[in-house]
C-alpha positions as CSV (number, residue, x, y, z in Angstrom):
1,X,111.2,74.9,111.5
2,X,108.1,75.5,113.8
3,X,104.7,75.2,112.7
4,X,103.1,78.6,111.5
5,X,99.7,79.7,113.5
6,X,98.0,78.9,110.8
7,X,98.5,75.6,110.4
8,X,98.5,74.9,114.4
9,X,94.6,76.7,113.9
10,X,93.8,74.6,111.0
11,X,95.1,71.1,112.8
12,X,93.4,71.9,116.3
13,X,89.9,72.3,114.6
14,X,90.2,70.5,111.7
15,X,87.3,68.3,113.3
16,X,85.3,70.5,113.7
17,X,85.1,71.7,110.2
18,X,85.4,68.3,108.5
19,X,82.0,67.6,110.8
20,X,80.2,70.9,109.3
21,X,81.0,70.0,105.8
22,X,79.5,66.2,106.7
23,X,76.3,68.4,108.1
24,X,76.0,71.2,105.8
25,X,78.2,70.6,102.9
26,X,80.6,73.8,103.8
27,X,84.2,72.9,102.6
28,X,86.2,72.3,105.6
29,X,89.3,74.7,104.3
30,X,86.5,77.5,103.6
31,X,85.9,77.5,107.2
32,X,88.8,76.5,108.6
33,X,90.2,79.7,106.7
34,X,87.4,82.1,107.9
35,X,87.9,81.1,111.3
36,X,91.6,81.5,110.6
37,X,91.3,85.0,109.3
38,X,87.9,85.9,111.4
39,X,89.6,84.9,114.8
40,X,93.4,85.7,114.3
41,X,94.4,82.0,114.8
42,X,91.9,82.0,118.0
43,X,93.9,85.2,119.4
44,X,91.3,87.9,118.9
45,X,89.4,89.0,122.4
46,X,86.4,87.6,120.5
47,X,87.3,84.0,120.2
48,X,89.4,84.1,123.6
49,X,86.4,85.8,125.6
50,X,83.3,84.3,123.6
51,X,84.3,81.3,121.7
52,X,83.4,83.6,118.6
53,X,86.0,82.3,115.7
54,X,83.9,83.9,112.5
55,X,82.7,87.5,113.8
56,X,79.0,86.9,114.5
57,X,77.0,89.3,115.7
58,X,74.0,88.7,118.0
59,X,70.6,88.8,115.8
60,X,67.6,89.9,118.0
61,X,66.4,86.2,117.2
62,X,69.8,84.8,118.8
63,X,68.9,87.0,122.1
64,X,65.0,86.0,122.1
65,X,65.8,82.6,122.3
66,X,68.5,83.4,125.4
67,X,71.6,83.5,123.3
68,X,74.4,85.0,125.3
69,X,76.6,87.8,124.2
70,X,79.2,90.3,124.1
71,X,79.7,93.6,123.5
72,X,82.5,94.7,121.1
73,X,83.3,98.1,119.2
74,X,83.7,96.8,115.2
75,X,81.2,99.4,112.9
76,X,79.6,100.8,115.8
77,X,80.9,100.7,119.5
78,X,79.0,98.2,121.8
79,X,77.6,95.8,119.3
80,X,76.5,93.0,120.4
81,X,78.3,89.5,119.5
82,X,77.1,85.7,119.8
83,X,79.1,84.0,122.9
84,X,79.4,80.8,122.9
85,X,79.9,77.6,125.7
86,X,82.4,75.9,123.3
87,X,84.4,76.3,119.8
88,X,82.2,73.6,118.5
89,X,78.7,75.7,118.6
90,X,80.7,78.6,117.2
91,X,81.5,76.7,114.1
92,X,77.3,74.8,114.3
93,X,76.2,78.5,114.8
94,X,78.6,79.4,111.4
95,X,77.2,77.0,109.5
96,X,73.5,77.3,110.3
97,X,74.0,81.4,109.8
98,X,75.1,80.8,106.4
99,X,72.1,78.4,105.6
100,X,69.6,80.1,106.8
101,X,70.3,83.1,105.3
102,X,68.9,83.3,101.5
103,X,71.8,86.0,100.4
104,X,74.4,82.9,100.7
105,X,71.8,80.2,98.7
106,X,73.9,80.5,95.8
107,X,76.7,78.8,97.8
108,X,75.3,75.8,98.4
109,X,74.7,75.1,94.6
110,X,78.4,74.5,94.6
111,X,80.2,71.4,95.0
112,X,81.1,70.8,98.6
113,X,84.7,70.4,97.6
114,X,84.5,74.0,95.3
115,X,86.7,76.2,97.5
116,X,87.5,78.9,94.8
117,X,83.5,79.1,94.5
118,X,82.6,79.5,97.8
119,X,85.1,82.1,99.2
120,X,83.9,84.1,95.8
121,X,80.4,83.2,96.8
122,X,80.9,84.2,100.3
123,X,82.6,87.8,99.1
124,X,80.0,88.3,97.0
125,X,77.1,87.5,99.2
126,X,78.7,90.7,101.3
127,X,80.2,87.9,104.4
128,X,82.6,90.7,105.2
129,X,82.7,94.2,104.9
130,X,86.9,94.7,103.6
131,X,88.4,94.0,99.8
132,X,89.7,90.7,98.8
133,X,87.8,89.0,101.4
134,X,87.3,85.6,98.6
135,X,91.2,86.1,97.7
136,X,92.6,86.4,101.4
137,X,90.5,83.0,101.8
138,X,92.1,81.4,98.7
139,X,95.3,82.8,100.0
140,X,94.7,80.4,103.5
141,X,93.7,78.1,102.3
142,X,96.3,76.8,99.7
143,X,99.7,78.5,101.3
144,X,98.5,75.5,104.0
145,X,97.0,72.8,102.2
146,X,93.8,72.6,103.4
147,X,91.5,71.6,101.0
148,X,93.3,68.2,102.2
149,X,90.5,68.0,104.7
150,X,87.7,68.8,102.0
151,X,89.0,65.8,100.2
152,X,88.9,63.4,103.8
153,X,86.0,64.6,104.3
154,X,84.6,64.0,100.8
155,X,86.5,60.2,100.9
156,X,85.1,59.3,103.9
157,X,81.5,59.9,102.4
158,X,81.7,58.7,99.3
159,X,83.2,55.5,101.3
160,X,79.3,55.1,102.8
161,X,77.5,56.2,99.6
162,X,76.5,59.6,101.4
163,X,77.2,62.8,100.1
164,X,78.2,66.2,102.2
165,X,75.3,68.5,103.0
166,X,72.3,65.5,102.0
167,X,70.9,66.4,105.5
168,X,70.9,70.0,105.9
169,X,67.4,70.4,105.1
170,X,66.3,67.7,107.8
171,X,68.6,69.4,110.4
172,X,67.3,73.1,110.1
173,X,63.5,71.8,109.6
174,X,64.1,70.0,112.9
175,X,64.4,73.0,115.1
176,X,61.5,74.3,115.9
177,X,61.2,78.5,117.1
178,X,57.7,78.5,118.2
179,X,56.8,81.6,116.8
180,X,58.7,84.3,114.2
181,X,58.3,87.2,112.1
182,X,58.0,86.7,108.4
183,X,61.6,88.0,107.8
184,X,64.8,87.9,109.5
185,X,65.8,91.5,111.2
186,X,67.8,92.9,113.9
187,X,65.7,95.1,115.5
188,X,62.5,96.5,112.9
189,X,60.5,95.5,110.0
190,X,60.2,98.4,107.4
191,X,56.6,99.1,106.0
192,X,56.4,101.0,103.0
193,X,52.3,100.4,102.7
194,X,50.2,100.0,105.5
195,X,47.2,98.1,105.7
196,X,43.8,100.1,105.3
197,X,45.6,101.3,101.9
198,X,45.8,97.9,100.7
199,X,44.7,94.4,102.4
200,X,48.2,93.8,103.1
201,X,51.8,95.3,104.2
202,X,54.3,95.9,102.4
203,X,57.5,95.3,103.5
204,X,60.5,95.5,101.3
205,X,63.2,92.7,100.6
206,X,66.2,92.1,98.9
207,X,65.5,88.1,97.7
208,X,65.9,86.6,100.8
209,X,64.1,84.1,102.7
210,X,60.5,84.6,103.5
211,X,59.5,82.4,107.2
212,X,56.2,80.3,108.5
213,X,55.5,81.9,111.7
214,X,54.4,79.4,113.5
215,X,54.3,76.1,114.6
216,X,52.0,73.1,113.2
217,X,51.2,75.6,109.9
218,X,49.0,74.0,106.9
219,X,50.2,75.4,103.8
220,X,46.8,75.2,102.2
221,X,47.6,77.3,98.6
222,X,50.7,77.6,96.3
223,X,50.4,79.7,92.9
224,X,53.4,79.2,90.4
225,X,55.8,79.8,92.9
226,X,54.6,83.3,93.2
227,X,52.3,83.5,96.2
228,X,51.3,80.9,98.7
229,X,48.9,80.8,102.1
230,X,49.6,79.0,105.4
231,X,46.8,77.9,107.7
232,X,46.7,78.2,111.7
233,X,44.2,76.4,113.8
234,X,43.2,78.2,117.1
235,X,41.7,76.8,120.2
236,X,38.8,78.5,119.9
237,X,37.9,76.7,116.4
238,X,39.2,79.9,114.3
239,X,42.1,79.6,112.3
240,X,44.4,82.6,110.4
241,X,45.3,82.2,107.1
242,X,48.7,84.1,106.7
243,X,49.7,85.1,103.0
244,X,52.8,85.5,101.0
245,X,52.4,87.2,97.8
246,X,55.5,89.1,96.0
247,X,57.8,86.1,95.8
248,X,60.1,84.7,93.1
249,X,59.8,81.1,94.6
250,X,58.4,78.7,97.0
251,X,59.8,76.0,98.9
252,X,56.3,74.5,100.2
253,X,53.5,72.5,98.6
254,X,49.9,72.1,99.2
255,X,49.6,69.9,102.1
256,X,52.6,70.6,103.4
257,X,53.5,71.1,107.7
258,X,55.3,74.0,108.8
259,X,57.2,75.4,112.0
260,X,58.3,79.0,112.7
261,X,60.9,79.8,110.9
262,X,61.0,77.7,108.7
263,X,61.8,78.7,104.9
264,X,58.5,78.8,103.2
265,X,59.8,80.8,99.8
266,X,61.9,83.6,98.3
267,X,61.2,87.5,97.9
268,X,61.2,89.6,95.4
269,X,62.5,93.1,96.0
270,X,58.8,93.5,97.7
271,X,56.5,91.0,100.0
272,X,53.0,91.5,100.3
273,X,52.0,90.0,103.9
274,X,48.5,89.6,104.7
275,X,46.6,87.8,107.6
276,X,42.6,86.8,107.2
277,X,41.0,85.2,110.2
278,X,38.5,82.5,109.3
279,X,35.6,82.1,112.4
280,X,34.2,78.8,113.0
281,X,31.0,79.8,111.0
282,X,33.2,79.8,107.8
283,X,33.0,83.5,107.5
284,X,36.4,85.6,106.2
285,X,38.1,88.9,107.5
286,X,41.3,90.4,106.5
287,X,43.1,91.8,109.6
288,X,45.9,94.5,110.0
289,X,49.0,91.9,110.0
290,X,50.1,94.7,112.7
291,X,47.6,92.9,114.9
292,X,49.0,89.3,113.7
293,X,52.7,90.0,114.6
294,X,52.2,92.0,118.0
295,X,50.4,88.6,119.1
296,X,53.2,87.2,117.5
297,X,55.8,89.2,119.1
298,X,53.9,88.9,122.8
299,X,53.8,84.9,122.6
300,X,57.4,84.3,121.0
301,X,58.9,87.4,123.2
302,X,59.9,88.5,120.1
303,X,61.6,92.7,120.4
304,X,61.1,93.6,117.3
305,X,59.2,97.0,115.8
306,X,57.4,97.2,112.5
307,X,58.1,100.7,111.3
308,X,56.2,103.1,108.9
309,X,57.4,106.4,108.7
310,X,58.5,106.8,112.0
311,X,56.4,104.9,114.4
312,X,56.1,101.3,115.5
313,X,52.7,99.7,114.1
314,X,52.9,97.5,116.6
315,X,52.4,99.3,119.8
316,X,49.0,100.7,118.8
317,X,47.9,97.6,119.8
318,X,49.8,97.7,123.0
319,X,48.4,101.5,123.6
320,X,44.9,101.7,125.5
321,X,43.5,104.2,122.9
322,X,44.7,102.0,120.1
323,X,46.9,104.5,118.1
324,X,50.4,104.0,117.1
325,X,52.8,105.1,119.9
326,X,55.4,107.8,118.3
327,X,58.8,107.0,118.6
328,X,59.6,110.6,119.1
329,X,62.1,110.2,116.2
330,X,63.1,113.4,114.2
331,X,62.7,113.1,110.1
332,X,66.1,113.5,110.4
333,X,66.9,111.1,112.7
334,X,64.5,108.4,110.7
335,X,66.1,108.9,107.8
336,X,69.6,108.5,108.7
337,X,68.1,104.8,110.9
338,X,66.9,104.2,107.3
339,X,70.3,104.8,105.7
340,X,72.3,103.0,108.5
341,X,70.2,99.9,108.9
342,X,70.3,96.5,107.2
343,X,67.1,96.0,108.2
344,X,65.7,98.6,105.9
345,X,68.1,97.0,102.7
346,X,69.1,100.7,102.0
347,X,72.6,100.1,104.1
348,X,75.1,101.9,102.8
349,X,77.6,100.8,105.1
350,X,77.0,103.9,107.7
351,X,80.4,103.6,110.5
352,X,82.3,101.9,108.4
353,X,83.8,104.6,105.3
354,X,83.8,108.0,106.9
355,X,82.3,109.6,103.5
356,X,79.6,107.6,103.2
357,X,79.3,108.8,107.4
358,X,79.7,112.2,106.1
359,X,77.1,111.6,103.3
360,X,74.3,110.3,105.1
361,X,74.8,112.9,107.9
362,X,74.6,115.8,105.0
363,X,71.9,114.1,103.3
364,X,69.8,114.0,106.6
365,X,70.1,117.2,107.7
366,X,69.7,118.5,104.5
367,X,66.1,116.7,104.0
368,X,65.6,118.3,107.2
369,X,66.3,122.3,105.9
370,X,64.2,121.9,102.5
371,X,61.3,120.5,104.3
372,X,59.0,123.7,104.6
373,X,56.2,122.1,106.0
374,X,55.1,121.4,109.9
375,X,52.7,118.7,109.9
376,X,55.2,115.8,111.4
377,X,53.6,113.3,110.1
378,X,53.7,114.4,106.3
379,X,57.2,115.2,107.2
380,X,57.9,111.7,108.5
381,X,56.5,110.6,105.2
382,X,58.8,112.7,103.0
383,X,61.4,111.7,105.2
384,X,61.3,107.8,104.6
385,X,60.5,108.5,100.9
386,X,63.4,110.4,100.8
387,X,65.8,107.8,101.9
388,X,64.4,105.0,100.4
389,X,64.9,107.1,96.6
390,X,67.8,108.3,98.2
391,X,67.1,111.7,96.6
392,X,66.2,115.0,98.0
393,X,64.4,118.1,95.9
394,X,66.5,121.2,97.1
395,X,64.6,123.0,94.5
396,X,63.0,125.2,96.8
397,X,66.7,126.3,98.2
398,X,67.7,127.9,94.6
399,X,64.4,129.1,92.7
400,X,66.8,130.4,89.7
401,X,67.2,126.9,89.1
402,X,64.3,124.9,87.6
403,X,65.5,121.7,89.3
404,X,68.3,120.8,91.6
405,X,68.2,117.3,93.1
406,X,70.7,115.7,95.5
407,X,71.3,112.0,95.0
408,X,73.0,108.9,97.1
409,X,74.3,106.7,94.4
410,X,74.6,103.1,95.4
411,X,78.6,103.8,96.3
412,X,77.4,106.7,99.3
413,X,78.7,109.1,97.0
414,X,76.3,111.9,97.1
415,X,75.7,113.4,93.1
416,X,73.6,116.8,92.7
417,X,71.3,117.1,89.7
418,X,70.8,120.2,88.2
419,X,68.7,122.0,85.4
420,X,69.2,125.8,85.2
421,X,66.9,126.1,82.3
422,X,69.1,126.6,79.7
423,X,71.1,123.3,80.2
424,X,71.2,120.5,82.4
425,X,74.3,118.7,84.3
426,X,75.6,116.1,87.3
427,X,78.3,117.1,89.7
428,X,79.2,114.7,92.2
429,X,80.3,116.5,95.4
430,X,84.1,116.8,96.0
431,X,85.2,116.3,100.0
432,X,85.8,119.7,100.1
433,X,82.2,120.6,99.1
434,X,80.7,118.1,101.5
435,X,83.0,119.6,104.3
436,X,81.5,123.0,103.8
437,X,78.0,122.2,104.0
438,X,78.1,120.0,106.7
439,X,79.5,122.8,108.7
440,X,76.9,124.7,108.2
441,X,74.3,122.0,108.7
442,X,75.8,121.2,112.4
443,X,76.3,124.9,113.3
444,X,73.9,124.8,116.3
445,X,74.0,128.6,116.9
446,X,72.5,129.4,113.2
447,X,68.8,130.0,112.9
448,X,67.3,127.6,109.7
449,X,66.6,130.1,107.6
450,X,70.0,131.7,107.8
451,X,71.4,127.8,106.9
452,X,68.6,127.8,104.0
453,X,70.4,130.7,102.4
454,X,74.0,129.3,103.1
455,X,73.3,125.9,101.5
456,X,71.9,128.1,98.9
457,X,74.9,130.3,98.4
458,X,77.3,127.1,98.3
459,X,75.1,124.8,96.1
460,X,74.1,127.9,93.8
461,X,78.2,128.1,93.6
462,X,78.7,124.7,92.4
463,X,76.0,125.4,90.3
464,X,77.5,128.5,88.6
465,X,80.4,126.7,87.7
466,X,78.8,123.9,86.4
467,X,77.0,126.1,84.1
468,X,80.2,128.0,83.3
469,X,82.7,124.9,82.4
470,X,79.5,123.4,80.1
471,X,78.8,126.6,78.6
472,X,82.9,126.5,77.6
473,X,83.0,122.7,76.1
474,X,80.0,123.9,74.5
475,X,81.8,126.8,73.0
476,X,84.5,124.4,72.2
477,X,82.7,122.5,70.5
478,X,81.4,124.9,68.1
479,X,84.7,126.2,67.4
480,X,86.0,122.8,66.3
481,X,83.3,122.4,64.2
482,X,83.8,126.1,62.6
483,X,87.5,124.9,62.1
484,X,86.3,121.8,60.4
485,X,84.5,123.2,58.3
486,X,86.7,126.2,57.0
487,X,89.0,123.4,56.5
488,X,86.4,121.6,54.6
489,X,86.4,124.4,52.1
């Protein structure tokens, strides 16, 4: 009997993976299984075309530094994926992804050999999109034996008193970026407080790493792990003194040299980034960090925005009467970016579960309709509180209600909110309602008003019945307790 394709994979690039885990302490038969299942045995158009045997797409740091690419339909059509010269920087590429991204830190707490606990780890961490992602990876892995290589690997270590992973650290630290944002991002960095409000940005995480941005940086303060400052000397004699504050732990001490890029510390579900410049006098000015990071971005040919509420803070410095360029977005059209977008950490998974498609499409246009104001700007506001709450007042669309309030839960499942005055309840919406009112949100021949009282007439519906079926359990209720208590006498 022939060898299944799984084993041929697992035996032609077994070398490969044992090598990774000597590197970065990644269990051979945990990657030897994602390739497996990533790739199709190496068959996919992916791994033929691009050498891409674990799905990668192409981060806008990947194409800054000249990464090559493809482009692929998988949640979107014409994403772009890393392409590689060889196999063997597909699988160095797949292990420095997963250690330089904080969401799969918890991984490497396990024991190189821990199989089980990485493919959970990896599930968990959100690696791939479909169920049973850490079970299909268990599945691989023993039906062919391959945790056989984690314990070569592990052997052959122990053998020299070394143990997997011991130089990770030195490895990643080596490569320098010259110059990088304080967070990794595809294409924008959210701001949710501009400075002139505050000292500072604000820019929202989700515990991940937080990055040096350049080369040759002094970190020159650390406070409990909470906050730190890193020092960068200029030609001219000045130096910037770029600040973390918002963070759950550092990975720098006083005294310490950092490179762009490097991991300096970890978020909370906020980071507070501020940039002071220090002249050669000794005096001390807090910039706009907007200023920092389009320098940044110029010298490191770095594409990324930095958004608030619509419009790159980044280009007013680009712009010759120093005002921030308008995208020309649409509230609408912010929003659902806001939705969509990892790099906002409100994904909800937009091209990938037509429902949650359906929601965010509903949810937008809706936010559009109840606005009932024309200054753009306060409606660019409303519109990126909106979606980062994920809740929109339609109040204003049925005044016999005192409140009605449409809600994204955390699953895309849109939920109204209502209070009639005499009661309140929750009604998640059923296909069927969602269906009708995103008709009548995409009918481009009806005027907004006319949608205004649709909406109205369909959410007032849902309402009604609401009302009704808790005005009956109520009724119920009492008429169980009457027939207690007869029975009690």
């Amino acid at each position: 009997m022939g060898k299944s394709k799984n084993e041929t994979y697992a035996e032609r690039y077994a070398a490969y993976a044992m090598e990774q885990m000597r590197r970065y302490g990644i269990p051979a038969s945990v990657t030897l299984a994602q390739g497996i299942l990533e790739s199709s045995n190496g068959e996919s158009t992916l791994a033929k075309k691009e050498n891409n045997h674990f799905g990668i797409k192409a981060t806008q740091g990947w194409l800054d530094g000249g990464g090559k690419y493809g482009l692929y339909t998988d949640d979107k059509p014409n994403e772009k994926f890393c392409s590689y010269d060889s196999v063997a920087d597909s699988y160095e590429h797949h292990s420095r992804f997963l250690s330089e991204n904080q969401r799969y830190a918890g991984c490497f707490d396990l024991q190189a050999d821990d199989y089980q606990g990485w493919a959970k780890g990896l599930e968990q961490a959100g690696y791939a999109t479909g169920g049973n992602y850490a079970a299909s990876l268990i599945g691989i892995i023993e039906r062919n034996g391959l945790d056989r290589y984690d314990r070569m690997a592990m052997e052959e270590m122990q053998a020299q008193g070394r143990t997997p992973g011991e130089d990770r650290d030195s490895l990643l630290a080596g490569e320098s970026k010259d110059y990088a944002f304080p967070l990794e991002r595809a294409e924008f960095l959210l701001v949710t407080v501009p400075f002139g409000e505050q000292r500072s940005i604000t820019l929202p995480t989700d515990n991940e790493a937080v990055l040096a941005t350049e080369d040759n940086g002094k970190v020159v303060a650390v406070d409990a792990g909470k906050s730190l400052i890193v020092e960068y000397a200029r030609a001219d004699g000045t130096t910037y003194q770029v600040s973390y504050q918002g963070l759950t732990s550092t990975h720098a001490k006083v005294g310490d040299t950092v490179n762009a890029g490097q991991q300096v510390g970890v978020s909370s579900d906020n980071l507070q980034f501020g940039v002071a410049q220090l002249s050669t006098d000794g005096a001390k000015r807090d910039i706009d960090p907007a200023a920092y990071l389009a320098e940044i971005a110029q010298k490191g040919k770095i594409n990324l925005q930095l958004m608030h509420d619509g419009k790159d803070l980044l280009a007013k410095y680009k712009a010759t009467d120093g005002t921030a360029i308008d995208t020309g977005l649409s509230p609408d059209e912010w929003m659902k970016i806001l939705l969509s977008s990892e790099d906002s950490n409100e994904h909800l998974g937009y091209g990938t579960d037509p429902i949650v498609e359906m929601t965010i499409t509903m949810f937008t246009s809706l936010m559009a309709l109840a606005m009932q104001i024309d200054n753009k700007e306060e409606q660019m506001r409303m519109a990126t509180e909106a979606a980062l709450s994920k809740r929109i007042d339609l109040s204003a669309l049925l005044p016999a209600c005192k409140e009605c309030v449409l809600e994204v839960q955390d699953n895309g499942r849109p939920i109204l909110h209502i209070d009639s005055g005499d009661g309140s309840f929750s009604h998640e919406l059923t296909a069927s309602e969602m269906n009708r009112l995103s008709l009548v949100l995409s009918d481009t021949g009806t005027m907004a008003e006319q949608k205004r009282s649709q909406v109205a007439a369909i959410v007032g519906g849902i309402a009604l019945s609401g009302q009704v079926a808790r005005n009956y359990e109520q009724g119920m209720e009492q008429h169980n307790g009457q027939g207690e208590n007869l029975q009690m006498r």
